[in-house]
C-alpha positions, 0 to 999 in steps of 0.5 A: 642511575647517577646524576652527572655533574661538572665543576664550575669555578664561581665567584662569590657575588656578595665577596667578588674580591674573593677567588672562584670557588669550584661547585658542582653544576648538574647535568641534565641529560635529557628531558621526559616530555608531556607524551612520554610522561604520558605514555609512562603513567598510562602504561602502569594504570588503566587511563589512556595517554590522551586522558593523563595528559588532559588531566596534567594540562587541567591540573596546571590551569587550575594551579596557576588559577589557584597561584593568582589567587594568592593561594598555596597549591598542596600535590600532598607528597609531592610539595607545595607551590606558592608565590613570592613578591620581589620587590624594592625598598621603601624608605616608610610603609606610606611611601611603599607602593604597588610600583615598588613590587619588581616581580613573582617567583613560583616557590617550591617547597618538597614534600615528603617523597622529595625531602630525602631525594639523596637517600641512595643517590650516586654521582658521576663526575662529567666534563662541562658542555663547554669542554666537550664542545673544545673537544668535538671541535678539536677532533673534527679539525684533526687535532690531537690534543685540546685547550679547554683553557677557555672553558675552564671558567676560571674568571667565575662566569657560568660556562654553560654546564647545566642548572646548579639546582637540578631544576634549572638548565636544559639541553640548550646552553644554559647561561646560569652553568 
């Protein structure tokens, strides 16, 4: 199956004197849910679906414990996930405080079975949620032709068409793409 993606027109936010570039945009087309995870891994072994998705609610209690506690948590194949400090400059190591830390990020690093996650995949070019939503609105008012000018985003600013990474975005408008 391919993966759908759109072309969003983005500025450089290093270089904004610098003409919107086009980069692919993922679409997400859908979600698979905690139940449906569930039922999916109970029906190709022999635990129920209430004990799968007791044991995935455990497994992210002990991660985010193991999180806290300053260590990297290892899923094997899978990849590893470890925290990350933001924080603001200071000017010397003794003027640095706690209070110039500005945040954590979760960071993901794949492992085996998701480095070559490309090997064999397609991708299907798809019109932006925003184009679309010209074009419903359009058909809905008896229209026959559509402006997706307004969608083209074509000033640089996100459109709403999905997260770029594949691990962001949704069904819901996104505001990063």
């Amino acid at each position: 199956m391919p993966l759908n993606y759109s072309i969003a027109m983005l500025k450089n936010p290093q270089k904004q004197d610098e003409e919107p570039k086009a980069y692919a945009k993922s679409q997400i087309t859908g979600e698979l849910t905690l139940k449906e995870l569930g039922q999916q891994v109970a029906s190709q072994t022999t635990v129920s679906r209430a004990d799968v998705a007791a044991v995935i609610i455990s497994t992210v209690e002990n991660m985010i414990g193991g999180l806290r506690a300053g260590k990297q948590v290892d899923f094997g194949d899978l990849g590893k996930f470890r925290l990350q400090i933001n924080s603001r400059a200071a000017d010397t190591a003794e003027k640095f405080t706690a209070a110039n830390i500005t945040g954590v990020n979760i960071q993901f690093v794949p492992g085996e079975d998701l480095k070559d996650i490309f090997a064999g995949m397609s991708f299907s070019p798809v019109p932006t949620r925003a184009a679309t939503r010209a074009l419903l609105k359009a058909q809905k008012a008896g229209q026959t032709t559509v402006d997706i000018s307004g969608s083209s985003n074509s000033g640089g600013k996100p459109d709403g068409g999905g997260g770029d990474t594949g691990g962001e975005g949704g069904l819901e408008d996104d505001p990063l793409g």
